[in-house]
C-alpha positions in Angstrom: 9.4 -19.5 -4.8 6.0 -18.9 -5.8 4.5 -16.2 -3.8 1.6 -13.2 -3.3 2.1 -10.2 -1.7 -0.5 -8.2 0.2 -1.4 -5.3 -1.6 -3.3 -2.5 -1.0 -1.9 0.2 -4.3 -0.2 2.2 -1.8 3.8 2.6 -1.6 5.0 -0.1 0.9 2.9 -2.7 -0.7 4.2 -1.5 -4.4 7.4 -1.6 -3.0 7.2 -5.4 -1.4 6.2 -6.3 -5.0 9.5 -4.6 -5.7 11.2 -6.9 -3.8 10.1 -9.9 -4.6 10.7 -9.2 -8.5 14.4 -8.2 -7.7 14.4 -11.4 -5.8 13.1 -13.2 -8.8 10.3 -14.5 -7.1 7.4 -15.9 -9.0 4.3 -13.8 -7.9 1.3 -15.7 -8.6 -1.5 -12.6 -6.8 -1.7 -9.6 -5.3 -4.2 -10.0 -2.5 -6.0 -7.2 -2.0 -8.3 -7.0 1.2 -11.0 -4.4 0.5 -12.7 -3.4 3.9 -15.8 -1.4 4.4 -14.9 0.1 7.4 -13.3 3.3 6.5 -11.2 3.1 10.5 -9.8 -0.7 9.6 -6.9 -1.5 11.9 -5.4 -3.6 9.4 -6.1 -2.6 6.1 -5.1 0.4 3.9 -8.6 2.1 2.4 -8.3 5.1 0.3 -8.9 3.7 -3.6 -8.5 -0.1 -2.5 -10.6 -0.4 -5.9 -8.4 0.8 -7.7 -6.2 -2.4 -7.0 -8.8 -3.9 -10.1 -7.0 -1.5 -12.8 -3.4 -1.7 -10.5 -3.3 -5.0 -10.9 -3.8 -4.9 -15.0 -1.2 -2.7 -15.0 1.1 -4.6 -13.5 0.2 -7.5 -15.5 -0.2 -9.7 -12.2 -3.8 -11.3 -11.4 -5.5 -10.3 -7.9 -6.9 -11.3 -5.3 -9.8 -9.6 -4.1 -11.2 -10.2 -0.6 -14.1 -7.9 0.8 -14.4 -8.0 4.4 -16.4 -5.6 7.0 -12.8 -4.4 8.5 -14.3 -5.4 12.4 -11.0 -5.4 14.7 -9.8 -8.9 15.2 -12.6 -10.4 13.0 -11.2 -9.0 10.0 -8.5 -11.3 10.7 -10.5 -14.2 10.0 -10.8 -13.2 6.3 -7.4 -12.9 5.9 -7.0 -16.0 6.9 -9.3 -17.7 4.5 -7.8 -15.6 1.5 -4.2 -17.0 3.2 -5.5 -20.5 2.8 -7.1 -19.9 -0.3 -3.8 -18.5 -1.7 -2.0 -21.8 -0.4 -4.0 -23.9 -2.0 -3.0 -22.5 -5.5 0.6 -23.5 -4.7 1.6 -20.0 -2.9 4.7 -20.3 -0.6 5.2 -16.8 1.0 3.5 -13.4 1.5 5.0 -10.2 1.0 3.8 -7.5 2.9 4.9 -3.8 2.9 5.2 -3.8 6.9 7.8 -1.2 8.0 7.1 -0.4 11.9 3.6 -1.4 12.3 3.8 -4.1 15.2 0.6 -4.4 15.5 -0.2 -5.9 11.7 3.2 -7.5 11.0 2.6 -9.9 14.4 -1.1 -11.0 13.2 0.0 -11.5 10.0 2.9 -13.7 10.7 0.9 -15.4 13.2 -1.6 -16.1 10.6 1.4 -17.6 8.0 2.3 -19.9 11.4 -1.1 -21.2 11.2 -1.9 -22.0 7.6 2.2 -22.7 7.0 3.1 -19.5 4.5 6.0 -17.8 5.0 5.5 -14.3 5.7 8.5 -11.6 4.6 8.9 -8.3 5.0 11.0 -6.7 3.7 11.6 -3.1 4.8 11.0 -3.8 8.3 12.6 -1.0 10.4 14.0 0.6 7.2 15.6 4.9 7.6 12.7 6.3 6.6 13.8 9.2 4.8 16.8 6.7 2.7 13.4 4.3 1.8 11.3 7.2 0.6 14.2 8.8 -1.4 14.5 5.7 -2.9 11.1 4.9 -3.9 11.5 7.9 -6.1 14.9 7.6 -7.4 14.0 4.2 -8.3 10.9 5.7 -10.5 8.1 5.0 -8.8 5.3 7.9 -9.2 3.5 7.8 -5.6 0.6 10.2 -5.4 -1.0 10.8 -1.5 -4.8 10.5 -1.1 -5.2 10.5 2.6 -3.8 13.6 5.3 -4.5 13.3 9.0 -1.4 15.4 10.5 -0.5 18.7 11.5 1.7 20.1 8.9 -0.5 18.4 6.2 -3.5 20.8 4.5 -5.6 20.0 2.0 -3.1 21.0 -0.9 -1.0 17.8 -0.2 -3.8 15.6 -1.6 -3.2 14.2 -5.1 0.3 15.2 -4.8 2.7 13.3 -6.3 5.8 12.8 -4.1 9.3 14.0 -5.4 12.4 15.0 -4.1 10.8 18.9 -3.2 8.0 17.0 -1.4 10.6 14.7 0.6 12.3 18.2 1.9 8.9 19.5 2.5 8.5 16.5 5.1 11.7 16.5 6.2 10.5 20.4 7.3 7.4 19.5 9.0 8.7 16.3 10.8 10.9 18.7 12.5 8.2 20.8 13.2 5.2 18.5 14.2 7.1 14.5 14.4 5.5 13.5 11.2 6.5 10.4 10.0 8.5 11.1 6.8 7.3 7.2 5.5 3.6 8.2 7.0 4.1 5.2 8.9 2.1 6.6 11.6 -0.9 7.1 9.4 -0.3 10.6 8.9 -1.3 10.3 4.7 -1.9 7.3 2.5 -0.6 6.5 -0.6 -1.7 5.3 -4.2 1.2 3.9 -6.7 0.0 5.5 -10.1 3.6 4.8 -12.1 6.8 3.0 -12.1 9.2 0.6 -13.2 7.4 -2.8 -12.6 4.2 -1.4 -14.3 3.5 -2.7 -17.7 1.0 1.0 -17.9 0.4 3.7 -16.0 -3.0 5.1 -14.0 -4.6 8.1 -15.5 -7.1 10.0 -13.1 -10.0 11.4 -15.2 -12.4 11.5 -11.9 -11.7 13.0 -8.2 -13.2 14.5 -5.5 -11.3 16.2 -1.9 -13.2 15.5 0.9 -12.0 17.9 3.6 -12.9 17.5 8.0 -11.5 20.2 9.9 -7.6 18.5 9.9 -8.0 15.4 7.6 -9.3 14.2 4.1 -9.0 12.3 1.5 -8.6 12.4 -2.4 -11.0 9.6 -4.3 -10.4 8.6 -7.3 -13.9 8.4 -9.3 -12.8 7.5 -12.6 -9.4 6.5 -13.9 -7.6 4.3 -17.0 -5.0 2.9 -18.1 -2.2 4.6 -20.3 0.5 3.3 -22.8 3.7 3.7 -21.9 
Protein backbone atom coordinates (compact mmCIF):
# COMPACT_ATOMS: atom_id res chain seq x y z
CA UNK A 1 0.00 0.00 0.00
CA UNK A 2 1.43 3.22 -0.74
CA UNK A 3 1.43 5.48 2.20
CA UNK A 4 2.96 8.80 4.26
CA UNK A 5 3.26 9.02 7.68
CA UNK A 6 3.04 12.18 9.69
CA UNK A 7 6.25 13.12 10.89
CA UNK A 8 7.49 15.45 13.13
CA UNK A 9 11.58 13.77 13.91
CA UNK A 10 10.48 12.90 17.23
CA UNK A 11 10.16 9.09 18.57
CA UNK A 12 6.46 8.12 17.89
CA UNK A 13 6.49 9.49 14.50
CA UNK A 14 10.14 7.63 13.85
CA UNK A 15 8.67 4.74 15.22
CA UNK A 16 5.26 4.76 12.87
CA UNK A 17 7.75 4.92 10.04
CA UNK A 18 9.07 1.84 11.77
CA UNK A 19 6.01 0.22 11.26
CA UNK A 20 5.09 0.76 8.16
CA UNK A 21 8.61 -0.56 6.81
CA UNK A 22 8.25 -3.81 8.82
CA UNK A 23 4.87 -3.88 7.18
CA UNK A 24 6.44 -3.46 3.92
CA UNK A 25 4.61 -0.62 3.06
CA UNK A 26 5.62 1.69 0.26
CA UNK A 27 6.17 5.11 1.91
CA UNK A 28 5.99 7.63 -0.66
CA UNK A 29 6.49 11.17 2.17
CA UNK A 30 6.90 12.12 5.43
CA UNK A 31 4.61 14.98 6.03
CA UNK A 32 5.94 17.19 8.11
CA UNK A 33 3.61 20.11 9.49
CA UNK A 34 5.81 23.00 10.60
CA UNK A 35 3.75 25.42 12.89
CA UNK A 36 4.70 28.81 14.06
CA UNK A 37 3.02 28.74 17.10
CA UNK A 38 5.36 27.42 19.62
CA UNK A 39 1.78 26.18 22.00
CA UNK A 40 0.27 24.07 18.74
CA UNK A 41 -2.32 21.58 19.90
CA UNK A 42 -1.50 19.44 17.23
CA UNK A 43 1.83 19.59 16.16
CA UNK A 44 5.18 18.59 17.69
CA UNK A 45 7.69 21.87 17.45
CA UNK A 46 11.04 21.62 18.91
CA UNK A 47 13.52 21.19 15.61
CA UNK A 48 10.55 20.53 13.14
CA UNK A 49 13.30 21.84 10.63
CA UNK A 50 15.28 19.57 11.18
CA UNK A 51 12.74 17.11 9.38
CA UNK A 52 14.71 18.77 5.95
CA UNK A 53 18.07 16.83 6.88
CA UNK A 54 15.73 13.76 8.71
CA UNK A 55 14.25 13.13 5.91
CA UNK A 56 17.72 12.80 3.68
CA UNK A 57 18.74 10.62 6.00
CA UNK A 58 16.22 8.40 5.78
CA UNK A 59 16.33 8.52 2.12
CA UNK A 60 12.44 9.26 1.98
CA UNK A 61 11.21 12.66 0.34
CA UNK A 62 9.01 15.14 2.58
CA UNK A 63 6.47 16.90 2.85
CA UNK A 64 6.65 20.18 4.18
CA UNK A 65 3.57 22.18 5.29
CA UNK A 66 3.94 25.55 7.29
CA UNK A 67 0.88 26.54 8.99
CA UNK A 68 0.32 29.34 11.91
CA UNK A 69 -0.61 26.25 14.46
CA UNK A 70 -4.24 28.42 15.30
CA UNK A 71 -6.38 25.67 17.32
CA UNK A 72 -8.86 24.14 14.98
CA UNK A 73 -7.66 26.21 11.96
CA UNK A 74 -4.55 24.39 11.85
CA UNK A 75 -6.63 21.58 10.87
CA UNK A 76 -7.53 23.02 7.71
CA UNK A 77 -3.83 22.73 6.50
CA UNK A 78 -3.69 19.34 7.36
CA UNK A 79 -6.23 18.75 5.37
CA UNK A 80 -4.99 20.26 2.25
CA UNK A 81 -1.52 18.53 2.66
CA UNK A 82 -4.03 15.20 3.26
CA UNK A 83 -5.49 15.83 -0.13
CA UNK A 84 -2.46 16.93 -1.68
CA UNK A 85 -0.86 13.60 -0.50
CA UNK A 86 -3.87 11.67 -2.09
CA UNK A 87 -3.55 13.01 -5.17
CA UNK A 88 0.02 11.51 -5.52
CA UNK A 89 -1.51 8.02 -5.17
CA UNK A 90 -1.13 7.95 -1.12
CA UNK A 91 -3.53 5.33 0.54
CA UNK A 92 -2.93 5.59 4.33
CA UNK A 93 -1.29 7.83 6.97
CA UNK A 94 0.75 6.73 9.70
CA UNK A 95 0.76 8.62 12.67
CA UNK A 96 2.72 8.06 15.92
CA UNK A 97 -0.58 8.57 18.14
CA UNK A 98 -0.26 6.68 21.42
CA UNK A 99 -3.02 8.18 23.95
CA UNK A 100 -3.57 11.54 22.59
CA UNK A 101 -7.45 11.59 21.92
CA UNK A 102 -7.64 14.72 21.12
CA UNK A 103 -5.20 14.53 17.71
CA UNK A 104 -5.84 10.81 16.83
CA UNK A 105 -9.89 11.79 16.47
CA UNK A 106 -9.18 14.92 14.12
CA UNK A 107 -6.94 13.21 12.33
CA UNK A 108 -9.00 10.19 11.52
CA UNK A 109 -11.88 12.46 10.95
CA UNK A 110 -9.83 14.21 8.42
CA UNK A 111 -8.81 10.64 6.58
CA UNK A 112 -12.93 10.11 6.66
CA UNK A 113 -13.23 13.21 4.69
CA UNK A 114 -10.59 13.15 2.00
CA UNK A 115 -10.94 8.98 2.01
CA UNK A 116 -7.15 8.04 3.52
CA UNK A 117 -6.85 5.56 5.87
CA UNK A 118 -5.41 6.60 8.96
CA UNK A 119 -3.31 3.86 11.30
CA UNK A 120 -1.84 3.98 14.28
CA UNK A 121 -0.03 1.92 15.32
CA UNK A 122 0.98 2.01 18.96
CA UNK A 123 -2.23 3.21 20.10
CA UNK A 124 -2.54 2.45 23.92
CA UNK A 125 0.81 0.74 23.88
CA UNK A 126 2.74 -0.17 27.92
CA UNK A 127 4.66 2.64 27.90
CA UNK A 128 7.60 1.60 29.57
CA UNK A 129 7.69 -2.07 27.07
CA UNK A 130 7.41 0.70 23.86
CA UNK A 131 10.21 2.91 25.15
CA UNK A 132 12.52 -0.05 26.09
CA UNK A 133 11.98 -1.10 22.79
CA UNK A 134 12.68 1.85 20.83
CA UNK A 135 16.08 1.51 22.29
CA UNK A 136 16.70 -2.11 22.11
CA UNK A 137 15.63 -1.84 18.66
CA UNK A 138 18.57 0.92 17.98
CA UNK A 139 17.05 3.90 17.68
CA UNK A 140 19.23 6.86 19.19
CA UNK A 141 16.37 9.38 20.70
CA UNK A 142 17.79 12.57 22.12
CA UNK A 143 15.10 14.95 24.30
CA UNK A 144 14.85 18.64 23.37
CA UNK A 145 11.90 19.80 25.25
CA UNK A 146 11.20 19.36 29.51
CA UNK A 147 8.08 20.71 31.04
CA UNK A 148 7.68 18.36 34.26
CA UNK A 149 8.68 18.09 37.68
CA UNK A 150 11.36 15.68 37.97
CA UNK A 151 12.92 17.05 34.67
CA UNK A 152 15.86 19.91 35.11
CA UNK A 153 17.74 21.33 32.65
CA UNK A 154 20.44 18.51 32.51
CA UNK A 155 17.89 16.12 30.69
CA UNK A 156 18.06 18.32 27.54
CA UNK A 157 20.15 16.85 24.65
CA UNK A 158 20.10 13.60 26.48
CA UNK A 159 20.05 10.69 24.65
CA UNK A 160 17.69 8.11 26.04
CA UNK A 161 19.13 4.62 27.09
CA UNK A 162 18.30 2.02 29.31
CA UNK A 163 19.93 4.27 32.65
CA UNK A 164 17.63 7.12 31.45
CA UNK A 165 14.44 4.63 31.17
CA UNK A 166 15.12 3.68 35.07
CA UNK A 167 15.72 7.30 35.77
CA UNK A 168 11.92 7.84 34.60
CA UNK A 169 10.77 4.90 35.85
CA UNK A 170 12.10 6.84 39.39
CA UNK A 171 10.47 10.03 38.79
CA UNK A 172 7.02 8.68 37.45
CA UNK A 173 6.74 7.21 40.78
CA UNK A 174 7.62 10.29 42.32
CA UNK A 175 5.77 13.06 40.28
CA UNK A 176 3.25 10.75 37.53
CA UNK A 177 5.46 11.50 34.67
CA UNK A 178 4.60 9.86 31.70
CA UNK A 179 7.47 7.40 31.06
CA UNK A 180 6.49 7.77 26.90
CA UNK A 181 6.17 11.83 27.61
CA UNK A 182 2.88 11.29 26.26
CA UNK A 183 1.59 13.91 28.42
CA UNK A 184 3.95 16.48 26.99
CA UNK A 185 6.30 16.27 29.74
CA UNK A 186 9.68 16.39 27.12
CA UNK A 187 9.87 16.08 23.33
CA UNK A 188 11.83 14.12 21.29
CA UNK A 189 14.28 14.29 18.19
CA UNK A 190 15.32 10.87 16.38
CA UNK A 191 19.11 11.50 15.57
CA UNK A 192 20.06 7.59 14.83
CA UNK A 193 18.71 4.15 14.02
CA UNK A 194 18.12 1.36 11.95
CA UNK A 195 15.91 2.70 9.13
CA UNK A 196 18.35 5.63 8.66
CA UNK A 197 20.55 5.51 5.70
CA UNK A 198 22.97 8.39 7.98
CA UNK A 199 22.92 9.73 11.10
CA UNK A 200 22.43 13.65 12.54
CA UNK A 201 25.47 15.23 13.86
CA UNK A 202 24.72 18.47 16.18
CA UNK A 203 27.49 20.99 15.53
CA UNK A 204 25.07 24.05 16.85
CA UNK A 205 22.73 24.31 20.13
CA UNK A 206 21.50 26.50 22.46
CA UNK A 207 19.36 25.57 26.23
CA UNK A 208 16.78 27.90 26.64
CA UNK A 209 15.81 27.57 30.31
CA UNK A 210 11.95 29.27 32.11
CA UNK A 211 11.88 28.66 35.67
CA UNK A 212 10.55 24.61 35.16
CA UNK A 213 10.74 24.18 31.23
CA UNK A 214 13.02 24.60 28.15
CA UNK A 215 14.15 23.52 25.28
CA UNK A 216 17.36 22.40 23.42
CA UNK A 217 17.59 23.88 19.64
CA UNK A 218 19.46 22.58 17.33
CA UNK A 219 21.30 25.59 15.31
CA UNK A 220 23.43 23.76 13.07
CA UNK A 221 23.63 20.05 12.36
CA UNK A 222 24.89 17.42 9.29
CA UNK A 223 24.77 14.49 8.12
CA UNK A 224 27.22 11.48 9.01
CA UNK A 225 28.34 8.27 7.25
CA UNK A 226 27.51 5.39 8.76
Amino acid sequence: MNVAVLFSGGKDSTMALHAALEEKEDVKYLLSMKSRNDESYMFHVPNIHITDLLSEALDIPLMSVETDGVKEEELEDLRAAFIDLKNEGVEAIYTGALYSVYQKSRIEKLGRDVGLKIISPYWHVDELEYIRRIISLGFKIMICGVAAWGLDESWLGRVIDDECIDELVKINEKYYVDIAFEGGEAETLAIDGPIFKKRLKVLKYKKEWHLDSGVYIIEDAVLEEK
